[in-house]
LUMPAVO-749410 format. One line per 2 residues: number of its first residue (from 1); for each residue x, y, z of C-alpha. Coordinates in steps of 0.001 Angstrom, whole numbers. Layout:
N
NUM) X/Y/Z  ...
This chain:
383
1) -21411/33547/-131732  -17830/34578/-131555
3) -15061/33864/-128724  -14045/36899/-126597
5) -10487/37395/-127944  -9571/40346/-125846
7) -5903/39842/-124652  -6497/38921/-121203
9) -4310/41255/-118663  -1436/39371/-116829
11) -1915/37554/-113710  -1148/38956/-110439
13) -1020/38305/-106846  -4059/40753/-105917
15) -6557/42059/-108359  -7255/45554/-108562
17) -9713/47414/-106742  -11834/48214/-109322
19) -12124/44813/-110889  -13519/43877/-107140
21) -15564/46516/-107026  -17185/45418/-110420
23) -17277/41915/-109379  -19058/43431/-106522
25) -22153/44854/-108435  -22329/42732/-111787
27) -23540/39228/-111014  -26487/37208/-112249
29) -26886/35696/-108699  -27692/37729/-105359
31) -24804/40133/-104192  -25786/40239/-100567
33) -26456/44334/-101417  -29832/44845/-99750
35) -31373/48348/-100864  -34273/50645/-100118
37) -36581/50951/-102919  -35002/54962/-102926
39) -32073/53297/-102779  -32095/51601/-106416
41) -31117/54986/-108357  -28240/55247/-106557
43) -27149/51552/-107270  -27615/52157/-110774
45) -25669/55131/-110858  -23060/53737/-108909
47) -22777/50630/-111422  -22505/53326/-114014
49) -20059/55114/-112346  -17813/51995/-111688
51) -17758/51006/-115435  -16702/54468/-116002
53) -13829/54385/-113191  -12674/51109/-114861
55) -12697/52614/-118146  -14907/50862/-119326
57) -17780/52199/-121952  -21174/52586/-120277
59) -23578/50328/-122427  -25898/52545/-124670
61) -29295/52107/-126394  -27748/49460/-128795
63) -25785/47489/-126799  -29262/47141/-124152
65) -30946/46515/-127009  -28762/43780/-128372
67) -29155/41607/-124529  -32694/41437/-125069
69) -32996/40669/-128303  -30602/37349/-127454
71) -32631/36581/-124207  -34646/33717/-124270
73) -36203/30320/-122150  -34421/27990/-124291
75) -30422/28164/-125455  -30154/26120/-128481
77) -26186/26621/-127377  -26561/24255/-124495
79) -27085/21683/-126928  -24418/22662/-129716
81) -22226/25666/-129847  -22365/25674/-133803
83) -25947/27156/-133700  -25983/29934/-135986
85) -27225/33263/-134464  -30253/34150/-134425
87) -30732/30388/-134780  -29826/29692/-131127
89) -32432/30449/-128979  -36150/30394/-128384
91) -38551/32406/-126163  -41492/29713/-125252
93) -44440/30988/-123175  -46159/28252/-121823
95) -50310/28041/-122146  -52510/28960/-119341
97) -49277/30726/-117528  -50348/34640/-116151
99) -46580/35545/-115445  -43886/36004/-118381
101) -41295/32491/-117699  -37636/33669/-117164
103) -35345/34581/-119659  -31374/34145/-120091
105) -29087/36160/-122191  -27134/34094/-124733
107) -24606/36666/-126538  -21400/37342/-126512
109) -19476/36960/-123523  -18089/40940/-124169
111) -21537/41903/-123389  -21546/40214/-120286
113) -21496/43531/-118136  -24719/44918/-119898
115) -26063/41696/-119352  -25640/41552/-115790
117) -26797/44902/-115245  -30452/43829/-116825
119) -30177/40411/-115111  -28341/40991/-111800
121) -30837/40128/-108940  -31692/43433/-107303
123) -32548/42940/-103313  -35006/45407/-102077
125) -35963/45717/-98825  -39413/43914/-98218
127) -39928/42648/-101800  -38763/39857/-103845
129) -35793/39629/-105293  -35866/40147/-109171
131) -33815/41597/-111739  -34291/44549/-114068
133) -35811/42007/-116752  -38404/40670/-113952
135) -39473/44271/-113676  -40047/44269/-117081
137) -41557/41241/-118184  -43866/40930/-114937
139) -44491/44332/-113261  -45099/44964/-109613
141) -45565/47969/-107250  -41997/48655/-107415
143) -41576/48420/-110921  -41740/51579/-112022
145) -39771/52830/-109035  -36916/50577/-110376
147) -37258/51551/-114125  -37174/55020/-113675
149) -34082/54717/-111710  -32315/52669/-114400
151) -33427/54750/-116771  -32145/57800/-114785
153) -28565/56539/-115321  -28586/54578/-118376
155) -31250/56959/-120582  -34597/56655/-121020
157) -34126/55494/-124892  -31945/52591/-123147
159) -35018/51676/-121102  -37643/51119/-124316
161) -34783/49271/-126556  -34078/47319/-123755
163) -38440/46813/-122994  -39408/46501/-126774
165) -36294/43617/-127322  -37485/41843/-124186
167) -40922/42053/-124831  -40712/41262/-128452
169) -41585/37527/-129917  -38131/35955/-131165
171) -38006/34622/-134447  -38625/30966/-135441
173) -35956/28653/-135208  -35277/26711/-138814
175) -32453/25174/-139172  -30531/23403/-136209
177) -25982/21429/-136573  -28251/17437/-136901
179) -25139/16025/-135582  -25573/17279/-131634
181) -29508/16985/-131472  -31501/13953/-131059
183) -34948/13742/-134029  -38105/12143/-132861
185) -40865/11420/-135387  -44131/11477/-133915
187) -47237/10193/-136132  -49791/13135/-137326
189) -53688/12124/-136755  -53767/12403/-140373
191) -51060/10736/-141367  -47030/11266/-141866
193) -44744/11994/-139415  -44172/15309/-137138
195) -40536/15580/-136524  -39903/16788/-133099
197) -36244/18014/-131607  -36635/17765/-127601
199) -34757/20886/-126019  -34252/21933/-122217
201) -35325/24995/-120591  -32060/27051/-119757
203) -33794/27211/-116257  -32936/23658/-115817
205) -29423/23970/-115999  -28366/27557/-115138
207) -30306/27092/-111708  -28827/23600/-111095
209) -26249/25804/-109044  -28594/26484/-106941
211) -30237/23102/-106515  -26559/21772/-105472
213) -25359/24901/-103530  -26595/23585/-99775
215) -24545/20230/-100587  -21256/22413/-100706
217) -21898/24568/-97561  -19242/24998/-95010
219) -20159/23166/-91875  -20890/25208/-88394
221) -19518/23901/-85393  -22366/22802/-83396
223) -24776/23238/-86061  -26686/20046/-87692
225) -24791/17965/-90379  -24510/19021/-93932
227) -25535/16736/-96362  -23165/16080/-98245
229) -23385/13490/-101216  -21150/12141/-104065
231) -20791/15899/-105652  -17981/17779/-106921
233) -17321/20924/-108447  -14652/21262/-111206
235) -13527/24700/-112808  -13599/24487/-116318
237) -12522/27193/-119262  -14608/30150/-119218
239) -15720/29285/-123051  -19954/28527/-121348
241) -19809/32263/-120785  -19989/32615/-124842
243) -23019/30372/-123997  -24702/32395/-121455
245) -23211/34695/-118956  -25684/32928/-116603
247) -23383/30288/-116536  -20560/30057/-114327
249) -17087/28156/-114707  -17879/25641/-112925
251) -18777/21594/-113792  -21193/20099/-111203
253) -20835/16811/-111000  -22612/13960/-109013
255) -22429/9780/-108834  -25184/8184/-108547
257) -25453/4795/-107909  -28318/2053/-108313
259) -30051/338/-105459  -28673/-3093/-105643
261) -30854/-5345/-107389  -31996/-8437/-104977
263) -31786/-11945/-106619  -35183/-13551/-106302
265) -34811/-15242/-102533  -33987/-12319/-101068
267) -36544/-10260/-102986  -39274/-13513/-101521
269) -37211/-12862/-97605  -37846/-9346/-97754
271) -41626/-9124/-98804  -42019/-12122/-96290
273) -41095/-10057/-93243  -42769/-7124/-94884
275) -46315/-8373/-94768  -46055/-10795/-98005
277) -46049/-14297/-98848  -43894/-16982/-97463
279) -40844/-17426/-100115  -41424/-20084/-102702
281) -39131/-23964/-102204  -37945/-23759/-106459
283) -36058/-26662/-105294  -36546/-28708/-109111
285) -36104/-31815/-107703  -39816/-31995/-105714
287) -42170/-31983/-108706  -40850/-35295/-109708
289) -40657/-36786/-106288  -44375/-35650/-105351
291) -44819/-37614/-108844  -42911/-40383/-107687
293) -44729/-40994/-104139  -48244/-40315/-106076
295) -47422/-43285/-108355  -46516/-45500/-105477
297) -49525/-44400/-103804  -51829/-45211/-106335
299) -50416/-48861/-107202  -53790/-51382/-106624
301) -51694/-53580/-104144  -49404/-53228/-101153
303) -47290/-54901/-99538  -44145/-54298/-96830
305) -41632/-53084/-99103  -43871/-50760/-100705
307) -45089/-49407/-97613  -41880/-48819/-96653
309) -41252/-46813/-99856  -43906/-44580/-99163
311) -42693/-43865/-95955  -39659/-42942/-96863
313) -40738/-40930/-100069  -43167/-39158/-97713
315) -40469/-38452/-95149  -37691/-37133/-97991
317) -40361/-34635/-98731  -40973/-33518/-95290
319) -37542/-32914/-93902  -36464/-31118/-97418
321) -39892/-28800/-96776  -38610/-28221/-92992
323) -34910/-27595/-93809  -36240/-25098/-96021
325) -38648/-23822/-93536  -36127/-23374/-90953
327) -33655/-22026/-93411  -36018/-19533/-94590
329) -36485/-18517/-90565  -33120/-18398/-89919
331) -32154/-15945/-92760  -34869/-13330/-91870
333) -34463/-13473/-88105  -30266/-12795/-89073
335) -31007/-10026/-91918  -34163/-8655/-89833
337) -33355/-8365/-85920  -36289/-6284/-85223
339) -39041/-7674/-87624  -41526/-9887/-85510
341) -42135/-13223/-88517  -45129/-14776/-88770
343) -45358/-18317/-88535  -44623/-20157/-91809
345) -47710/-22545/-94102  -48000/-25584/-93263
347) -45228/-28201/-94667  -48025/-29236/-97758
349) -48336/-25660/-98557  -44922/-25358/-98788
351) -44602/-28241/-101174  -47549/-27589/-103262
353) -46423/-23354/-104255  -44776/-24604/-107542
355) -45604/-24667/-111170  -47330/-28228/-111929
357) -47592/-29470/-115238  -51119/-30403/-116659
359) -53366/-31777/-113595  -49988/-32378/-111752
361) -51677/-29708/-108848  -54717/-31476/-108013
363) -53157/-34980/-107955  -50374/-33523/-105870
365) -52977/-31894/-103966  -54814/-35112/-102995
367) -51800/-36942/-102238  -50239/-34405/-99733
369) -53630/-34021/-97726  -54308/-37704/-97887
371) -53908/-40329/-94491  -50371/-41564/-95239
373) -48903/-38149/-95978  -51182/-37010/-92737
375) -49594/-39169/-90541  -46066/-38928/-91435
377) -46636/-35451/-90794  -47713/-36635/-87160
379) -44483/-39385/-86735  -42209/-35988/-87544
381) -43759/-33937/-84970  -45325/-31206/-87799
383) -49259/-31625/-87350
């Protein structure tokens, strides 16, 4: 598709009334120009009277013609502006869908008058708001009301170039620049590969705009706070009007930022005062001391010195489990002020949530719930 080359008129202070009054009545978003269903002939006539005030050629059969025959659901364009036309669009109609989906012109950008005459949102009165094209891919009660009037200042012969090129299928696409589009091979049921090129619907990116528009609203004193967001609009060269005059000169862009990822305690802290399970002690050092107090316990004799072992091996284990504990406390009554915790497991259950090596869970088991570890518990105060 070629670059409008035009010589662009100089700059100046204030532009001229009838470049305004253009602006006023060829858009491809609402104007704010609520009409009467009578009152649609007289827009159109007034549009046509405008391009001829600005000496500018009224658009004919061919030209009308030529904007629906480059209308379509999906702007191969958007992905690379080397598509070849003809090549660089596609009209998709879903399955099991009982309205025509919307199209978007993709020609020229020196067509983009005729283009917003047959896509400019027309507000009537009472009805929704839809363009010349709506009218003429899904018909209402007012349709013919609305044809007939653009016919009336356009031409009748106009109105069926413009309803045959809208109306007609578009031609496969065969041949797509490799470089700018991504190739997915899917496996056929019978074997080989299906190679598949994944492609937007214009729809998604044209009406962006109006996705964004509420973040950019001006604020109204007294009026509830506008969202706002990490969004910015940048003006950019009018080249994505060779795209699609659908598309303004304008870059939307937003930041968006990842929750923070929680290391593992604080992942255990949260679901704790949330309703889950008490976080885990990964301290690595209490496998091998449960070990070590097991093996003492189990030794055939006993004597002072290795009773006093096990009391102190027992007693290690049960002020590291209650530092913990109380740690653990701490932290979620600081981080969550109005969470009500739930008491913590008991000081064995504390020690025994670990991995264990082979058997290492039942003998730890035994020992932890055993006499001596029982009534250590009771000397600290914990039972």
């Amino acid at each position: 598709m070629d670059e409008d080359t035009t010589q662009a008129p100089e700059p100046s202070d204030k532009p001229s009334e009838k470049a305004l009054k253009l602006e006023g009545l060829l858009s491809h978003k609402p104007l704010g120009r609520v009409l009467a269903l009578e009152e649609v002939a007289s827009e159109f006539a007034l549009i046509r009277d405008t391009l001829i005030e600005a000496r500018k050629r009224v658009p004919d059969e061919a030209d009308f013609a030529a904007v629906g025959q480059a209308s379509g659901t999906h702007l191969v364009k958007l992905n690379s502006a080397r598509a070849e036309v003809g090549q660089h669009l596609l009209k998709i109609e879903p399955a099991g869908r009982n309205r025509a989906p919307e199209l978007f012109p993709s020609l020229d950008a020196k067509k983009a008058p005729v283009a917003k005459i047959v896509f400019r949102p027309l507000e009537i009165r009472g009805a929704q708001t839809r363009s010349l094209a709506d009218h003429i891919r899904n018909p209402d009660d007012n349709s013919p009301v609305v044809l007939k009037a653009f016919a009336a200042s356009f031409g009748q012969e106009s109105l069926e170039a413009l309803r045959t090129a809208l109306l007609a299928p578009m031609p496969p696409v065969t041949q797509l620049p490799a470089a700018e589009f991504p190739i997915i091979f899917l496996p056929r049921p019978g074997g080989g590969d299906l190679q598949v090129t994944p492609l937007s619907p214009a729809e998604a990116n044209i009406k962006f705009w109006e996705v964004t528009e509420r973040y950019f609203r001006k604020q109204e004193k007294d009026a509830p706070p506008v969202a706002r967001g990490k969004w910015l609009r940048q003006h950019v060269s009018g080249k994505p009007q060779n795209i699609s005059s659908a598309i303004g000169p304008r870059r939307t862009r937003f930041l968006a930022t990842m929750p923070t990822i929680l290391d593992q305690r604080s992942a255990e802290l949260h679901r704790f005062v949330h309703g889950g399970s008490f976080p885990r002690w990964r301290d690595p050092s209490v496998g091998p001391a449960v070990e070590a107090y097991a093996n003492l316990l189990d030794q055939p004799h006993s004597n002072a010195d290795i009773r006093a072992g096990l009391d102190r091996r027992a007693d290690a284990l049960i002020e590291g489990a209650k530092v913990f504990v109380d740690e653990i406390l701490a932290e979620a009554s600081h981080d969550f002020p109005d969470k009500e915790l739930r008491p913590a497991p008991g000081i064995d259950t504390i020690i025994l949530r670990r991995s264990w090596p082979k058997d290492g869970a039942d003998r730890a088991r035994r020992v932890l719930t055993g006499e001596h570890f029982r009534d250590r518990l009771k000397a600290a105060g914990l039972s």
